[in-house]
FINUGU-473430 format. One line per 10 residues: number of its first residue (from 1); for each residue x, y, z of N, C-alpha, C, O. Coordinates in Angstrom, 3 decimals, m for minus. Layout:
<kolfis>
NUM> X Y Z X Y Z X Y Z X Y Z; ...;
</kolfis>
This chain:
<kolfis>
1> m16.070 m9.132 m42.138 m16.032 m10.528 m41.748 m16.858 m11.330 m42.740 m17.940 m10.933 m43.174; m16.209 m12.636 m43.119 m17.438 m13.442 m44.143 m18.227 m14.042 m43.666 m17.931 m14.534 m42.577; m19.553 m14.296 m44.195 m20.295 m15.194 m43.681 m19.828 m16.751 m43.253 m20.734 m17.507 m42.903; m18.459 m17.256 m43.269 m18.117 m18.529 m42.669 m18.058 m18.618 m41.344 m17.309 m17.889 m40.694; m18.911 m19.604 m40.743 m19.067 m20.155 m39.172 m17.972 m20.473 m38.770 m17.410 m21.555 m38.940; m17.380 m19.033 m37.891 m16.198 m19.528 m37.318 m16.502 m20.575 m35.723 m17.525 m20.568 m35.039; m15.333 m21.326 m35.519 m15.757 m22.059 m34.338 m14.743 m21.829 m33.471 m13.562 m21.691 m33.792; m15.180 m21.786 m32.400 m13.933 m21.268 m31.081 m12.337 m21.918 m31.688 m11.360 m21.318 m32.136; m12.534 m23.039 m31.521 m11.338 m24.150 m31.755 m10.749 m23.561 m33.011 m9.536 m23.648 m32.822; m10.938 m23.036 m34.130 m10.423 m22.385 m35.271 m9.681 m21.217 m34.472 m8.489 m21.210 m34.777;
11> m9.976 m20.339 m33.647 m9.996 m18.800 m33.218 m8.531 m19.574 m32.388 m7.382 m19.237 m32.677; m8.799 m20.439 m31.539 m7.688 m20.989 m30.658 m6.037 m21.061 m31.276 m4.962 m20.500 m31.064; m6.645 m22.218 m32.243 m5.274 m22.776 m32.892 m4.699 m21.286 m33.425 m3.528 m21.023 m33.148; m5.332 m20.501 m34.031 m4.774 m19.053 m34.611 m3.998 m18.431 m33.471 m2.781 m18.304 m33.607; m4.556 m18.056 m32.428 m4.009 m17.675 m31.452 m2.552 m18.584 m30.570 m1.432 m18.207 m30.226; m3.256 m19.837 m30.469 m1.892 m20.826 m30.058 m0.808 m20.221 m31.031 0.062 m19.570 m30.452; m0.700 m20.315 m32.392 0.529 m20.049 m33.469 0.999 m18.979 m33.143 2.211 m18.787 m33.049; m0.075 m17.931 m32.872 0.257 m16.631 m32.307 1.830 m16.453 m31.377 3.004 m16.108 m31.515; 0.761 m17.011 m30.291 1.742 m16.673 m29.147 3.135 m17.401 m29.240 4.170 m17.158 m28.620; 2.885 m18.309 m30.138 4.128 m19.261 m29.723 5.085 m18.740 m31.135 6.257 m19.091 m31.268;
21> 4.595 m18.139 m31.813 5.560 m17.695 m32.847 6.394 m16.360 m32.557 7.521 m16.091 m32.973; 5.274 m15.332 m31.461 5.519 m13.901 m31.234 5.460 m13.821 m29.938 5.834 m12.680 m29.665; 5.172 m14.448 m28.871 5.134 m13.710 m27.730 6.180 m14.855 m26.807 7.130 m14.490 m26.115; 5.860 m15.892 m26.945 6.524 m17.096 m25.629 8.267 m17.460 m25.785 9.080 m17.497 m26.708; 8.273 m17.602 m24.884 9.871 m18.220 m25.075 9.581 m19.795 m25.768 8.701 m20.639 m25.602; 10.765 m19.708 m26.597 11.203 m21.272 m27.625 10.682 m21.939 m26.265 10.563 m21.414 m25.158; 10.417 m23.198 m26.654 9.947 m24.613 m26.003 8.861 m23.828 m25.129 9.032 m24.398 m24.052; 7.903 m22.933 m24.911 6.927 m22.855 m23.637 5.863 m23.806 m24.318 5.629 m23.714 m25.523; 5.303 m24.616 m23.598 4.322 m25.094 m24.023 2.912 m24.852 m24.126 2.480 m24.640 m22.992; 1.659 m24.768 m25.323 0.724 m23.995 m24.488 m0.833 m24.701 m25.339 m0.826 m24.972 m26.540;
31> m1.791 m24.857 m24.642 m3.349 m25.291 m24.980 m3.955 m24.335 m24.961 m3.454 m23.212 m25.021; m5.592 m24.666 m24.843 m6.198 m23.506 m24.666 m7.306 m23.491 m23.338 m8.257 m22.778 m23.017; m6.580 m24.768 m22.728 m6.693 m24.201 m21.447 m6.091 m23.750 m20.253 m6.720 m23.632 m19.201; m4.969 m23.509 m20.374 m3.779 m23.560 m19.421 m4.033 m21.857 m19.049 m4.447 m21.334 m20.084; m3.976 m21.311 m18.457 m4.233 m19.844 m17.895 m2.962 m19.034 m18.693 m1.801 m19.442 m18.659; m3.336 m17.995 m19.307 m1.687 m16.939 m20.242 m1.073 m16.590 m19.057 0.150 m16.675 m19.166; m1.506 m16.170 m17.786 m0.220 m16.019 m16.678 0.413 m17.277 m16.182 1.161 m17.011 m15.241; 0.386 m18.625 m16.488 0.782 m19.971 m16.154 2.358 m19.757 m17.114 3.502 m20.011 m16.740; 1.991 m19.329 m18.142 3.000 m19.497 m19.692 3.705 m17.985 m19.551 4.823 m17.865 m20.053; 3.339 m17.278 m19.149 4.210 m15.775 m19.683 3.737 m15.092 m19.774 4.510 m14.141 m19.888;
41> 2.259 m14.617 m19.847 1.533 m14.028 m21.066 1.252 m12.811 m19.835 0.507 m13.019 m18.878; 2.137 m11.271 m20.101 1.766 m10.147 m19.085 0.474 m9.613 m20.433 m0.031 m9.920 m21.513; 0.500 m8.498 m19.200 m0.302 m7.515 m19.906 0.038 m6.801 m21.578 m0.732 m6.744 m22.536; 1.146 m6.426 m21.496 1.628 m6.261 m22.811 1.072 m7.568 m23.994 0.082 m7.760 m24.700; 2.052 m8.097 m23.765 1.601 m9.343 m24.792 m0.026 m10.032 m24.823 m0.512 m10.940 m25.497; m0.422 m9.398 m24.071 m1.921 m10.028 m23.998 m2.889 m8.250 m25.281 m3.779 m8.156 m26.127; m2.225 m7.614 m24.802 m2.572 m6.651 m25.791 m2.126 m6.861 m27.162 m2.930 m6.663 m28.073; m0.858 m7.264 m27.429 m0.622 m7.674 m28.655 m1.893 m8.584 m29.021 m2.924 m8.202 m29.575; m1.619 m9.702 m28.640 m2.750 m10.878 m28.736 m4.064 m10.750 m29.607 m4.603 m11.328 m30.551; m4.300 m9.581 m28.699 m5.972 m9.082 m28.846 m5.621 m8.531 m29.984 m6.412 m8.998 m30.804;
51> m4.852 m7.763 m30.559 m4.656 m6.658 m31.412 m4.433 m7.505 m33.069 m4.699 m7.002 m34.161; m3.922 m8.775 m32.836 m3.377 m9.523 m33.449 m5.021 m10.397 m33.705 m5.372 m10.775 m34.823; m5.599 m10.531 m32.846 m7.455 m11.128 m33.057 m7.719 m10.326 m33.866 m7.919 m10.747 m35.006; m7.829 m8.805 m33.597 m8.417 m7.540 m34.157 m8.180 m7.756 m35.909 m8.923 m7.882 m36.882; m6.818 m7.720 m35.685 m6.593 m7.839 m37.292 m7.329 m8.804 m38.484 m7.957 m8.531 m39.507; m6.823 m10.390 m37.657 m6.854 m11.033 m38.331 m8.510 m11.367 m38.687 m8.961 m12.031 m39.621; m9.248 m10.640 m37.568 m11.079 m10.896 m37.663 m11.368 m9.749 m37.886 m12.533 m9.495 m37.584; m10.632 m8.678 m38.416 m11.861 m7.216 m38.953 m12.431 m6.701 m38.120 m13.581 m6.336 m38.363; m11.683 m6.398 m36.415 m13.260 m6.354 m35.763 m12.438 m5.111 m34.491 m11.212 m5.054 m34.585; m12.698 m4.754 m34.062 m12.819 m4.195 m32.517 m13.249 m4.633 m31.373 m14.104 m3.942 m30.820;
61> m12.878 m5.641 m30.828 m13.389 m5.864 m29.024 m13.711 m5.327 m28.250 m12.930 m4.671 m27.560; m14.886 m5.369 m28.050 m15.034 m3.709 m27.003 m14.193 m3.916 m25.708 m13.997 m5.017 m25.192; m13.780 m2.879 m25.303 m13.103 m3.169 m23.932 m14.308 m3.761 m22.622 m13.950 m4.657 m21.858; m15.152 m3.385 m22.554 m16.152 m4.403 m21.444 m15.949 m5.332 m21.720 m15.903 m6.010 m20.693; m15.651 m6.279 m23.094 m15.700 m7.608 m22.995 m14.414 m7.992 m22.624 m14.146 m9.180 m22.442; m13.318 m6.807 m22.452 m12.088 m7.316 m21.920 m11.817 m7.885 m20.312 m10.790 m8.028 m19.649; m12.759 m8.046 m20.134 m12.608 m8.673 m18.548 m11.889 m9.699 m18.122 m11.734 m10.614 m18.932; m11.381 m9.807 m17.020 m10.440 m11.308 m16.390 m10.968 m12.722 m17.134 m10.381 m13.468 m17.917; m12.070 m12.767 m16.668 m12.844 m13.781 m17.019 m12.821 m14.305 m18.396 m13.000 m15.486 m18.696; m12.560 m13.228 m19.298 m12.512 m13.112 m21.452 m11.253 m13.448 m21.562 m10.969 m14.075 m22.583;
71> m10.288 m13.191 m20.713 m8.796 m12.457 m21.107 m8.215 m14.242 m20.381 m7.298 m14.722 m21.048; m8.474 m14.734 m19.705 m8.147 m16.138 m18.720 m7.064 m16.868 m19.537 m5.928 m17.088 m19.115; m7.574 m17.253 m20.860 m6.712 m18.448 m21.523 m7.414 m18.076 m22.517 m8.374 m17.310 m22.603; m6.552 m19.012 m23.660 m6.913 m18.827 m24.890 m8.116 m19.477 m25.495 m8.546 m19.132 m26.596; m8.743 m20.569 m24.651 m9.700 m21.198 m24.816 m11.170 m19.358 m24.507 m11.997 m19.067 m25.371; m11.096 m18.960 m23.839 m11.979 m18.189 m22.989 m11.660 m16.576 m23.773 m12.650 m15.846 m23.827; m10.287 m15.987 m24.392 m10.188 m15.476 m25.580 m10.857 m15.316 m26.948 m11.256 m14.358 m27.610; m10.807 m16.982 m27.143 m11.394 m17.247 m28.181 m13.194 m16.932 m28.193 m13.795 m16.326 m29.079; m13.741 m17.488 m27.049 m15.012 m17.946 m27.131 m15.821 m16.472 m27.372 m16.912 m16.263 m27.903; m14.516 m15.224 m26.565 m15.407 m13.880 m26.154 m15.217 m13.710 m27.749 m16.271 m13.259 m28.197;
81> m14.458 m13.865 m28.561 m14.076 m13.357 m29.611 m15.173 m14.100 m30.449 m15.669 m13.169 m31.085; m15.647 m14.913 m30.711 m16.266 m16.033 m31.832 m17.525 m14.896 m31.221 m17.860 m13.991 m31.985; m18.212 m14.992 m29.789 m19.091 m14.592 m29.124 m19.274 m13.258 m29.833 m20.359 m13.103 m30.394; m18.286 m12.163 m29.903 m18.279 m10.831 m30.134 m18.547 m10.917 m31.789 m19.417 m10.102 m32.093; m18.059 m11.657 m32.928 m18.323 m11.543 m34.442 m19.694 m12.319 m34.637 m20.183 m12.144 m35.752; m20.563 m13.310 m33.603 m21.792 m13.586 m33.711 m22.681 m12.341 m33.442 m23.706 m12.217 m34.113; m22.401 m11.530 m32.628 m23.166 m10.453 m32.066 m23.209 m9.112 m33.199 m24.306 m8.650 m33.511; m21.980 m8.555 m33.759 m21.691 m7.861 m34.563 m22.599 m7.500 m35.584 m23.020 m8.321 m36.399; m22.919 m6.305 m35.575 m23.835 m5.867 m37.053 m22.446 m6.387 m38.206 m21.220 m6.285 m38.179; m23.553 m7.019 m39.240 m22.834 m7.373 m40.420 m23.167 m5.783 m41.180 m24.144 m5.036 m41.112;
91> m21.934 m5.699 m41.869 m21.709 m4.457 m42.416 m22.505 m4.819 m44.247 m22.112 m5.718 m44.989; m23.348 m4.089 m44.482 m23.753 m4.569 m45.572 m23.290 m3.833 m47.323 m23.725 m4.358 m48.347;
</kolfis>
């Protein structure tokens, strides 16, 4: 990961493109606060999601931080995620 200050709202919009390019049906509409079971978003595709974070941030999520509460919307996705690469030993 580089030293650039990522900010939730960066982590979001990545994820919004996400879903709406790979997981949602044409026209679903979606923010980052609207709940992923409101829009479509099962379990499967919520694993993609994450897997698709994983990539694009270098990182592993631990599964404890996978809780209801992390997993809610993409706003609350994001934050565990920004939350989890602040915490992270930087690899030197």
């Amino acid at each position: 990961m580089s030293n650039v200050v990522l900010e939730s709202e960066e982590i979001s919009k990545e994820l919004i493109n996400f879903l709406s390019s790979n997981v949602l049906a044409e026209g679903v509409s979606v923010d980052e606060n609207i709940t992923l079971r409101e829009i479509g978003v099962d379990s499967l595709a919520l694993m993609q999601a994450i897997l698709f974070l994983e990539r694009q941030y270098q990182t592993t999520i631990p599964l404890e931080l996978l809780t209801p509460e992390n997993t809610n919307s993409v706003k609350s996705l994001s934050l565990c995620l920004k939350n989890h690469l602040l915490e992270e030993p930087k690899a030197s």
